[in-house]
C-alpha positions, -999 to 999 in steps of 0.1 A, spaced: -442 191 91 -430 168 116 -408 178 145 -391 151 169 -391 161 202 -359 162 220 -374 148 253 -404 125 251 -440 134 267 -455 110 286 -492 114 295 -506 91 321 -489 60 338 -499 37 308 -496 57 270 -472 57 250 -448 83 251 -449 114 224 -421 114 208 -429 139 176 -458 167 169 -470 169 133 -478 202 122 -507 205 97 -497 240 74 -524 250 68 -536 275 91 -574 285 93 -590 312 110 -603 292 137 -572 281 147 -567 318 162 -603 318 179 -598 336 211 -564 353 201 -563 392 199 -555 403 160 -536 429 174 -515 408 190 -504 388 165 -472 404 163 -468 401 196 -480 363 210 -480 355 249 -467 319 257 -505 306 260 -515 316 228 -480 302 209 -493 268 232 -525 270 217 -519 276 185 -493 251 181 -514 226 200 -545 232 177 -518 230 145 -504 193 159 -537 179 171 -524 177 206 -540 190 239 -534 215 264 -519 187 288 -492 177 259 -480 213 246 -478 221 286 -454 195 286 -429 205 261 -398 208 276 -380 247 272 -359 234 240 -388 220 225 -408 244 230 -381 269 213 -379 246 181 -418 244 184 -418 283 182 -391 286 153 -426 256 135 -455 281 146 -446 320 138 -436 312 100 -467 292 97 -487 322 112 -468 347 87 -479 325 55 -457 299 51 -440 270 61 -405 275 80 -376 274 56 -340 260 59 -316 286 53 -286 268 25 -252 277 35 -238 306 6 -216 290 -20 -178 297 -8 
C-alpha cells in the first residue's frame, strides 16, 4: 500500500526528498519485537513509529519526520494492518 505524503521528508542536504512510504502487508512477528502484547490495544506514539517504520522500510530519522497529518493518515495505514488486514475504503450507501 502506498501512501503519498502530504509534506515531503528530506534527509540530509543532498537526498532526494521522500515523497511516499510503501507499506508491505504483511505483518510478521518480528515486526513487533520490543512491543508489549498487552499493549497492543493500546500503542504509544514510539511504537506506531516503529512499527510503521519497520512496515515501509524507512528509519527512525524518516518516521520522526512525518509531519502531524501524515502521521495521522500513517496511523489510519498501521492499526488495520496490525488487526489482520489491510485498511479498507468505506463505499458511500446507495441513495
Amino acid at each position: 500500500m502506498k501512501y503519498e505524503l502530504k509534506k515531503p521528508i528530506q534527509v540530509g542536504e543532498k537526498g532526494e526528498p521522500i515523497t511516499a512510504l510503501v507499506f508491505r502487508e504483511d505483518v510478521v512477528a518480528g515486526d513487533l519485537r520490543g512491543l508489549k502484547l498487552g499493549a497492543m490495544g493500546d500503542l504509544a506514539t514510539d511504537d506506531i513509529l516503529k512499527i510503521a517504520g519497520r512496515l515501509c522500510a524507512q528509519p527512525d530519522i524518516v518516521m520522526n519526520k512525518l509531519s502531524l497529518d501524515d502521521f495521522a493518515e500513517v496511523i489510519k495505514v498501521v492499526l488495520p494492518l496490525l488487526q489482520g488486514g489491510p485498511p479498507t475504503v468505506t463505499a458511500p450507501s446507495p441513495s
